[in-house]
C-alpha positions as CSV (number, residue, x, y, z in Angstrom):
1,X,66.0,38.3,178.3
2,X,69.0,39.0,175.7
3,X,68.8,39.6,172.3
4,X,71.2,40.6,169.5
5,X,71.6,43.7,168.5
6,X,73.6,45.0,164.9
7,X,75.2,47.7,166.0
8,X,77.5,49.8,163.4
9,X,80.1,51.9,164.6
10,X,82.3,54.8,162.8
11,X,85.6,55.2,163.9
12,X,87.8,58.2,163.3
13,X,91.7,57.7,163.9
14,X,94.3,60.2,163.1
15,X,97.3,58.3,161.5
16,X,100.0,60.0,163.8
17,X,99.8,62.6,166.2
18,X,101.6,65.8,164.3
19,X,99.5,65.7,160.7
20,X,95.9,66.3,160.8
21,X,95.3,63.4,158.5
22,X,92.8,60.8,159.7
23,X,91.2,57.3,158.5
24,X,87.7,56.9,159.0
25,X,85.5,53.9,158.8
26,X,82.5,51.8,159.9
27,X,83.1,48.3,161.9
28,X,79.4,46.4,162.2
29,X,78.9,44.1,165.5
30,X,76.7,41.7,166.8
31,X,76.4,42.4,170.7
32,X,74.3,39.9,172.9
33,X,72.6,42.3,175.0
34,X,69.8,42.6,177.6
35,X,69.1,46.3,176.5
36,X,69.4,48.2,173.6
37,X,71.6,51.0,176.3
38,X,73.5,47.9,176.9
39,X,74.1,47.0,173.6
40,X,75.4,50.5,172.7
41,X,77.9,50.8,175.3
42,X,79.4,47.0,174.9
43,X,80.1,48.0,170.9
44,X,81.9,51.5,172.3
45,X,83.8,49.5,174.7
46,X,84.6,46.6,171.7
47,X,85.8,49.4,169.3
48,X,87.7,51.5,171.6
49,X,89.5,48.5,172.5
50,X,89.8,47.3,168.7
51,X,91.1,51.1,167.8
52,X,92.9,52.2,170.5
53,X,93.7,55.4,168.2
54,X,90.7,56.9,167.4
55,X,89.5,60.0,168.7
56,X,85.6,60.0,168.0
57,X,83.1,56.8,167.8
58,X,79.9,57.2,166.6
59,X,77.4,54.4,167.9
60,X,74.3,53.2,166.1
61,X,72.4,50.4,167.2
62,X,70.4,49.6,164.2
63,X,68.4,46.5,164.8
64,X,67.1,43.5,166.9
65,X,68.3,40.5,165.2
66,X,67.1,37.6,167.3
């Protein structure tokens, strides 16, 4: 059976490769998922392609929605 997940995750992107300054922030997703395993990796995969940048993701699957 799927559900929906909210799933939040913080993103960490360094604005060009020779400062050491960085941008973080928090993107929140709803991810149709079979599992909550599933869910987690389908958000990782939908911010690493949204912010092709970053260097660290940090994934939280917070609730069951529906």
């Amino acid at each position: 059976m799927v559900h929906t997940y909210e799933v939040f995750v913080d993103i960490k992107e360094f604005l060009d490769q020779t400062s050491n300054t960085f941008q973080r922030g928090t993107t929140r997703y709803e991810i149709d998922a079979e599992t909550k395993e599933k869910a987690d990796s389908m958000a990782f995969l939908r911010a690493k392609s949204e912010h092709p940048k970053g260097t660290e993701y940090d994934v939280r699957v917070t609730r069951l929605l529906k």
